[in-house]
C-alpha positions in Angstrom: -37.5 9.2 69.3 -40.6 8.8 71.4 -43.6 11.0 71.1 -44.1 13.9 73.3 -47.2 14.3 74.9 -48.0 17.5 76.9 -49.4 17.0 80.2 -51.0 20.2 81.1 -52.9 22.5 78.8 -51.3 25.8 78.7 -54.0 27.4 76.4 -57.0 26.2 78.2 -55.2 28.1 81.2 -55.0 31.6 79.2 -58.5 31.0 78.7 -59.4 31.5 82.1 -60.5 34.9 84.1 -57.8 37.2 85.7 -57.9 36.2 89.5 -58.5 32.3 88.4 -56.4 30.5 91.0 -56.2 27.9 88.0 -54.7 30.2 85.6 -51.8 30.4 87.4 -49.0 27.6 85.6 -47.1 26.2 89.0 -43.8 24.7 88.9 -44.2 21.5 89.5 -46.5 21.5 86.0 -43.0 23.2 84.2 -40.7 20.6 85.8 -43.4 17.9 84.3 -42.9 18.8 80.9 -39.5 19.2 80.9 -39.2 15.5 82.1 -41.7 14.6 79.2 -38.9 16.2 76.5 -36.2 14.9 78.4 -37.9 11.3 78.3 -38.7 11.7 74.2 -35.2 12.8 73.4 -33.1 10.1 75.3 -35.5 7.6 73.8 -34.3 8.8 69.9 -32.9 6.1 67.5 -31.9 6.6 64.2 -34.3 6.1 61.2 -32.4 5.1 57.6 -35.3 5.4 55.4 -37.1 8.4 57.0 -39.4 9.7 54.6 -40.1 14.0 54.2 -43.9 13.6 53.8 -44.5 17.3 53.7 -42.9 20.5 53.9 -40.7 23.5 52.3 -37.2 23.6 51.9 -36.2 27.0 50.4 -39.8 27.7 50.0 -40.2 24.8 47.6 -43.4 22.5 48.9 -42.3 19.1 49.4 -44.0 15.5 49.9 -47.1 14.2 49.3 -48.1 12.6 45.8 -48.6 15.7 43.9 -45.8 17.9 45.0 -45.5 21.5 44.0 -43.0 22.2 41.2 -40.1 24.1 41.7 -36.1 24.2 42.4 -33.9 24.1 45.1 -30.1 26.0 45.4 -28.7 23.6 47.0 -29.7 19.6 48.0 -27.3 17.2 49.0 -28.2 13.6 50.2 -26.0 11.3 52.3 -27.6 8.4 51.0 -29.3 7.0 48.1 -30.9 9.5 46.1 -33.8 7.5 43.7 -35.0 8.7 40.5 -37.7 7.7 38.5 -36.5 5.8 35.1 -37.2 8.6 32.6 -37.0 8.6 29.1 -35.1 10.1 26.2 -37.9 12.9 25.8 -38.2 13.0 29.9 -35.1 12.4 31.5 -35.5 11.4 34.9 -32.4 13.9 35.8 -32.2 17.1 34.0 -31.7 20.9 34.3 -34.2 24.1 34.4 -35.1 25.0 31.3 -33.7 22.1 28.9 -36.3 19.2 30.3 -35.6 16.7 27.2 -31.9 16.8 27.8 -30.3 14.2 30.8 -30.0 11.4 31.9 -32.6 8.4 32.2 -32.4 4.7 33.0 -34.1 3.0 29.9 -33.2 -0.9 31.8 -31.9 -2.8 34.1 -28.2 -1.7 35.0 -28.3 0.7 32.2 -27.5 4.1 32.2 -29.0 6.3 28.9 -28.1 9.9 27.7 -30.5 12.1 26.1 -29.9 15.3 24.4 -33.4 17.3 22.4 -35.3 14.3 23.4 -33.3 11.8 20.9 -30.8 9.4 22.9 -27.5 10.0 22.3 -25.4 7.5 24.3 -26.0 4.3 26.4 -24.1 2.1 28.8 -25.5 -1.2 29.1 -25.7 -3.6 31.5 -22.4 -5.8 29.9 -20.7 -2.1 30.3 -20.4 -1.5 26.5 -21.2 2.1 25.6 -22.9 3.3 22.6 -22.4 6.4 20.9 -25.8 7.3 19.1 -26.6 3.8 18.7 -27.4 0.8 21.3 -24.6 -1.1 21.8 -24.4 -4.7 20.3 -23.9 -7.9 22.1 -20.3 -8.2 22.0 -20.0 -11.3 24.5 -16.8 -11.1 26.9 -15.4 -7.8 24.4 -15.6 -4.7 25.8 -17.0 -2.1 23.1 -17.9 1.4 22.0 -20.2 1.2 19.2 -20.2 4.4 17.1 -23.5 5.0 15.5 -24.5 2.2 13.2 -21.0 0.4 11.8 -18.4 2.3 13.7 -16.8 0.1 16.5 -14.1 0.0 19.1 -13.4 -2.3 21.2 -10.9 -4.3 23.9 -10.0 -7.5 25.6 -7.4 -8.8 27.3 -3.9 -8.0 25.3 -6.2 -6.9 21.9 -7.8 -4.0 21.2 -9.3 -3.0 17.6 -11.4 -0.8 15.4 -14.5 -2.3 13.0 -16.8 -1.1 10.4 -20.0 -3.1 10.2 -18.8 -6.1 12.3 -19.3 -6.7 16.1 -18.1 -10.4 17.8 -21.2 -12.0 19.1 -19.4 -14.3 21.8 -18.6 -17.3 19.2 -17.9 -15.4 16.2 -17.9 -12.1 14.4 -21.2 -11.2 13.3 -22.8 -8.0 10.5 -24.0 -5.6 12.3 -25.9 -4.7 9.3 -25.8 -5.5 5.1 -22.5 -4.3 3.5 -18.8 -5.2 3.6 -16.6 -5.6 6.7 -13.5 -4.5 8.1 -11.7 -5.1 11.1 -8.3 -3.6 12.5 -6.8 -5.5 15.8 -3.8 -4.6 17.7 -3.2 -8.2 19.3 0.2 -9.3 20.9 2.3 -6.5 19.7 1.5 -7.1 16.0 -1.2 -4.6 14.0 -3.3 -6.9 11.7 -5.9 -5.6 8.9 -8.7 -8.0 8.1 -11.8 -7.0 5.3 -14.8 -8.8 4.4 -17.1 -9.2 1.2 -20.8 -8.1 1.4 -22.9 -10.2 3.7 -26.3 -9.9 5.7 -27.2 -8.1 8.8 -26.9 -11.2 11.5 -24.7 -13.7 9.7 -21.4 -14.4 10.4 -18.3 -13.0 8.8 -14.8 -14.6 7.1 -12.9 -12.2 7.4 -9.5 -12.2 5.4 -6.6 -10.6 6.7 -4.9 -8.2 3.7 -2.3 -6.7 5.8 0.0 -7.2 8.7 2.6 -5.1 10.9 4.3 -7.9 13.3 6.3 -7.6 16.8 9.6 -7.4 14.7 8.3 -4.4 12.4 8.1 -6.4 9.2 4.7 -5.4 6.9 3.3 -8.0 5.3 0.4 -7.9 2.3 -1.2 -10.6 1.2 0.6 -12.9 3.9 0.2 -13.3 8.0 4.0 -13.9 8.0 6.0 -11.2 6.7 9.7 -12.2 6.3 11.1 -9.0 5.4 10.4 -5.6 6.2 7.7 -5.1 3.3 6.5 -8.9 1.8 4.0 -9.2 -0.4 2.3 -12.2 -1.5 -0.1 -12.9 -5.0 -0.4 -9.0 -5.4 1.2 -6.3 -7.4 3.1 -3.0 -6.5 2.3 0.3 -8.2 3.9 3.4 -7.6 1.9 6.7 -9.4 4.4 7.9 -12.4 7.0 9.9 -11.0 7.9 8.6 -8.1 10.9 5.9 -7.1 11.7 3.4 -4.8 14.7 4.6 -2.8 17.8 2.6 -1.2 20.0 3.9 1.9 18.9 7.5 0.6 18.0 9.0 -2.4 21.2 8.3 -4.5 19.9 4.8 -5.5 16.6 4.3 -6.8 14.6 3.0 -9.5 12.0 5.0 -11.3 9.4 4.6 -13.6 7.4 7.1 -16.2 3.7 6.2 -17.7 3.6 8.9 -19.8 6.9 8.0 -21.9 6.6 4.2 -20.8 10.4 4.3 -19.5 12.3 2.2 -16.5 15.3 3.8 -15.3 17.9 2.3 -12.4 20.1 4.6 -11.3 23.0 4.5 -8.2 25.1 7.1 -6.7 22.3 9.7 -8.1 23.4 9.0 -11.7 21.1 6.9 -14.4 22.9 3.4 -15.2 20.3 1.6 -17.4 17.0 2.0 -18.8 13.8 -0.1 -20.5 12.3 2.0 -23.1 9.2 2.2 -24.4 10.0 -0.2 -27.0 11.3 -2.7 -24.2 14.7 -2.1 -25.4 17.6 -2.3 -22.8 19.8 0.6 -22.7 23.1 0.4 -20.4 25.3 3.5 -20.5 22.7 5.7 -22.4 19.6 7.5 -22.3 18.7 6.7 -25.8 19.4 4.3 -28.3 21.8 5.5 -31.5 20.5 2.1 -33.3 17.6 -0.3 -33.7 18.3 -3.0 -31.4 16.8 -4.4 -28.3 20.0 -3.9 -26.1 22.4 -0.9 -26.9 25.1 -0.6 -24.3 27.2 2.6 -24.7 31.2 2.0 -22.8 32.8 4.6 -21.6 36.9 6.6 -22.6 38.3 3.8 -20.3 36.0 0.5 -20.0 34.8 -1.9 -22.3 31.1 -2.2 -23.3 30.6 -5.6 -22.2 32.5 -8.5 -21.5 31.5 -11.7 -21.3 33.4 -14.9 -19.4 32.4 -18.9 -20.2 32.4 -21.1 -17.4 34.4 -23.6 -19.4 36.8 -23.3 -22.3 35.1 -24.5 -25.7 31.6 -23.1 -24.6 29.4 -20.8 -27.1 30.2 -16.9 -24.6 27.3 -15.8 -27.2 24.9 -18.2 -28.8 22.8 -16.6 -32.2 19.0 -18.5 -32.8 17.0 -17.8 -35.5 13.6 -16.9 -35.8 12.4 -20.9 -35.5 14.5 -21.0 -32.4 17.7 -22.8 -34.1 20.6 -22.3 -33.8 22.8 -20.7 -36.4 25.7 -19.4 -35.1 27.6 -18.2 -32.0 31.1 -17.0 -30.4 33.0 -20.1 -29.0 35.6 -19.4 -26.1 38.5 -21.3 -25.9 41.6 -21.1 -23.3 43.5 -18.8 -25.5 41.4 -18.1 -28.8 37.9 -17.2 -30.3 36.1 -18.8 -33.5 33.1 -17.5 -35.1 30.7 -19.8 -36.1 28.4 -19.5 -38.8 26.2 -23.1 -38.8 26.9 -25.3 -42.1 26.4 -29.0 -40.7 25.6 -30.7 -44.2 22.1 -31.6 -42.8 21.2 -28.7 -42.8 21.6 -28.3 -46.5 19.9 -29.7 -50.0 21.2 -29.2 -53.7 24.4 -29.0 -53.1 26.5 -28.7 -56.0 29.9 -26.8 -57.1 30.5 -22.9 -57.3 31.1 -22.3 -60.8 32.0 -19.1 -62.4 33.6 -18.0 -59.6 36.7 -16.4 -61.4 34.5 -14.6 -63.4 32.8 -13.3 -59.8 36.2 -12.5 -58.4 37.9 -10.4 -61.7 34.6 -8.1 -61.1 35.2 -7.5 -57.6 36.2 -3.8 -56.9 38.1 -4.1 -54.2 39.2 -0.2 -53.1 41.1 1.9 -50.5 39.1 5.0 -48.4 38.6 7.0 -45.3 36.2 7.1 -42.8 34.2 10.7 -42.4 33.7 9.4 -38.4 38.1 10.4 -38.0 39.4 10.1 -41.6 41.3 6.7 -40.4 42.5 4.6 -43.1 40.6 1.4 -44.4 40.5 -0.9 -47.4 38.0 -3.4 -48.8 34.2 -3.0 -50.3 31.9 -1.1 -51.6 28.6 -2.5 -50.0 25.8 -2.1 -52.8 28.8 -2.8 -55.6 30.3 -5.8 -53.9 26.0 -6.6 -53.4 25.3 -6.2 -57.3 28.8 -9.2 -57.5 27.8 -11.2 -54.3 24.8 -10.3 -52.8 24.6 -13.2 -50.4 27.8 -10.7 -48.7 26.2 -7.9 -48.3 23.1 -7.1 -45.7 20.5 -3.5 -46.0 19.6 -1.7 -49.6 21.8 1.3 -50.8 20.7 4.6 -49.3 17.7 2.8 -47.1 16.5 5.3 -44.2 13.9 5.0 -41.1 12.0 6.9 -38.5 13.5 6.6 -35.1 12.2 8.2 -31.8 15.1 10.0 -29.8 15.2 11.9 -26.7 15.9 15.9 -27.0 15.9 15.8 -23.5 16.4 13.2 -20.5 13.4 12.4 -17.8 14.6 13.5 -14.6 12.9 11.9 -11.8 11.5 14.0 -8.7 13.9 13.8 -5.8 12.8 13.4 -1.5 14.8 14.1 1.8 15.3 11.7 4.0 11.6 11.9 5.3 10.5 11.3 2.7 8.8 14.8 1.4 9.5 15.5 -1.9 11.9 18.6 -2.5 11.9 19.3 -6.3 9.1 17.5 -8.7 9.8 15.0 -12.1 10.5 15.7 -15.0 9.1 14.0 -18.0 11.7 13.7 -21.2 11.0 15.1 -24.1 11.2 12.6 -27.2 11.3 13.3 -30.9 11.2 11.7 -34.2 13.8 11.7 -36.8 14.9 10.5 -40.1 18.3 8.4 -40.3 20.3 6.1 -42.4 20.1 2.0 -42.2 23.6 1.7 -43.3 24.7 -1.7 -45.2 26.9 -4.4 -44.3 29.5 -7.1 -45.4 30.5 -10.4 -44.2 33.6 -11.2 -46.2 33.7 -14.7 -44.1 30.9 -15.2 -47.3 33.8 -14.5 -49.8 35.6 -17.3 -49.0 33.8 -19.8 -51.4 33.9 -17.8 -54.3 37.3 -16.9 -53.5 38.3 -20.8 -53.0 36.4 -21.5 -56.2 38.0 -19.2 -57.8 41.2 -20.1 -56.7 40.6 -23.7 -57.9 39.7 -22.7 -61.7 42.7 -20.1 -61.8 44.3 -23.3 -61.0 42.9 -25.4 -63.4 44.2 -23.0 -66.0 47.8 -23.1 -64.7 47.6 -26.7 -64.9 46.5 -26.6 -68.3 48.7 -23.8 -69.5 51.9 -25.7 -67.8 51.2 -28.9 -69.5 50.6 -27.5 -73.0 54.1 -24.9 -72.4 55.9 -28.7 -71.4 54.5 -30.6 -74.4 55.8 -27.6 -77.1 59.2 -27.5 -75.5 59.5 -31.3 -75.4 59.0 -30.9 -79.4 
């Protein structure tokens, strides 16, 4: 508005003596400055960037270049309120009594938190936040660096978490000296990527370890996953104890490092097992013999059955220690031989059995029982038919050896279907104990001696017949 300038000089007229004719104010001088401060208001405009140059408002002084200190209750602005840029020991906006804690404007576009003088949190002109740190250059990325590795950030259909890594607008970058890690969410898939130590600045090849895809399948070691867990040039390791479960917890595998045991077991019963020994037990906890498979049938089923794919094939081929073979079971359509390998090139010295009657008139060939269920059986003694032929008879009389057996099985720790494991596992309890290595006989290893035999008894005959047919032809 205009200025207002007062036309007639009211105190000079109180100055004057009582009876003055001049002291008196007339009308026409009140009607005069009414029109003067009817004049200055209808002249007002508005003024934007009034300034208060002086003044109280609740008291407080106001204006001027060293204005008083002090607080107001209440002070509310229409417009744009400025602030000085502050600092994190001097805020430029802060509260009564707590002077190094705000909010002050360290740059351009940058907004800075304070709390006891140290800065706390930043916002940067890019509009990446950081949380006790100063936010890295993370190009088009939108991030929240948390203090000096931490990281999250977004763009477009990926978001992620990082240790030690920030992407520098062509590539990701160390934030500082160490190993790397990076977790994206990108496209509907989860991927997990780690990197080896680098250097504060360079850029980082990150490899990707794991992987969740769109379809739910996990993948480790691969970007692919084909299944629902794939893994790729990597081992699997479960802590002793535990099992890997299918369709519920009635068929599982389980292992146990402190007995060295590998059990497979469906509809919550034990099937097979790899011992400690790496045998193969089928149909039993523990082996009754020293073999590398024992399988144990049950009242109704055989023990194992074996089918050729073509009649007149070896169902069970036997190699020797050089990896030869000496022997086997051959199929045919509606018989079985056993075959013990004799080819002739296989053999040197070869010459005729002699004595072999002799052999045969000292066999003891006798009836028993067996102690197992007192059937009936007749044949050999092993260790006398061994002291006659010992090429028939396999094992020493009354040999013994140490075997380990189990006093009681490993039971393995069982889950509901969450997974949470209800009752704990149980580790078997093994033993040591002395039994017999009982001998053996192949008679199939009679059957030279016998022939030879045989052959002399009939020599004799021969002879004996000719001399009986020379004295009756006398």
């Amino acid at each position: 508005m205009s200025d207002y300038t007062k036309s007639t000089n009211f105190a000079a007229k109180d100055a004057l003596a009582s009876g003055n004719a001049a002291k008196v104010v007339k009308g026409t001088e009140i009607d005069t400055e009414f029109n003067n401060i009817a004049t200055a208001i209808a002249t007002k405009t508005d003024d934007s960037s009034a300034a208060i140059t002086g003044g109280t408002i609740d008291g407080t002084a106001i204006g001027g270049t060293t204005p008083a200190a002090g607080a107001f209750t209440t002070l509310s602005a229409s417009g744009v309120s400025s602030f000085a840029d502050g600092s994190a020991s001097a805020p430029a906006i802060t509260n009564t009594g707590d002077t190094n804690t705000g909010i002050f404007f360290p740059a351009a576009d940058t907004i800075a938190f304070a709390e006891g003088g140290t800065e706390t949190m930043r916002l940067d002109s890019a509009g990446n936040m950081g949380l006790g740190v100063t936010p890295s250059a993370w190009g088009s990325l939108k991030s929240v660096d948390v203090s000096t590795f931490g990281g999250f950030f977004g763009f477009n259909n990926q978001a992620g978490v990082t240790s030690n890594a920030y992407f520098s607008g062509t590539s990701w970058t160390y934030k500082g000296s160490g190993p790397a890690t990076l977790y994206q969410q990108i496209g509907g898939a989860h991927n997990w990527q780690i990197a080896t130590s680098g250097t504060a600045g360079n850029a980082i090849t990150f490899t990707q370890a794991m992987t969740l895809d769109a379809s739910g399948n996990l993948g480790i070691g691969t970007t692919s996953p084909a299944k629902k867990l794939d893994v790729s040039t990597g081992d699997i390791r479960l802590s002793s104890g535990y099992t890997v479960q299918w369709g519920g917890t009635a068929n599982y595998i389980y292992g146990d490092s402190t007995s060295n045991f590998f059990v497979v077991a469906t509809n919550g019963a034990e099937r097979a097992r790899i011992d400690s020994s790496g045998n193969l037990l089928v149909g039993t906890t523990s082996s009754w013999v020293t073999a590398r498979v024992a399988i144990s049938g049950t009242s109704s089923d055989a023990a194992a059955t074996i089918k050729v794919g073509t009649n007149g094939n070896y169902g069970i081929s036997l190699y020797n220690s050089s990896s030869s073979l000496a022997g086997g079971i051959i199929v045919n359509s509606g018989s079985v031989a056993y075959n013990t390998t004799s080819d002739y090139r296989l053999k040197d010295t070869i010459a005729p059995i002699t004595g072999a009657l002799s052999k045969v008139i000292a066999l003891k060939p006798c009836t028993y029982k067996w102690k197992a269920d007192g059937s009936d059986g007749e044949g050999f003694i092993a260790h006398e038919l061994a002291e006659i032929c010992p090429h028939a008879v396999t094992g020493e009389k009354d040999a013994t050896q140490i075997e380990q057996y189990e006093i009681s099985p490993a039971v393995p720790a069982t889950f509901d279907d969450d997974g949470n494991e209800l009752t704990p596992a149980v580790e078997a309890v093994m033993g040591e104990r002395e039994v017999p290595v009982y001998q053996g006989i192949d008679t199939s290893f009679l059957v030279a001696t016998l022939t030879a035999a045989i052959q002399e008894q009939q020599a004799l005959i021969t002879s004996l017949t000719a001399r009986i047919e020379a004295l009756e032809a006398k």
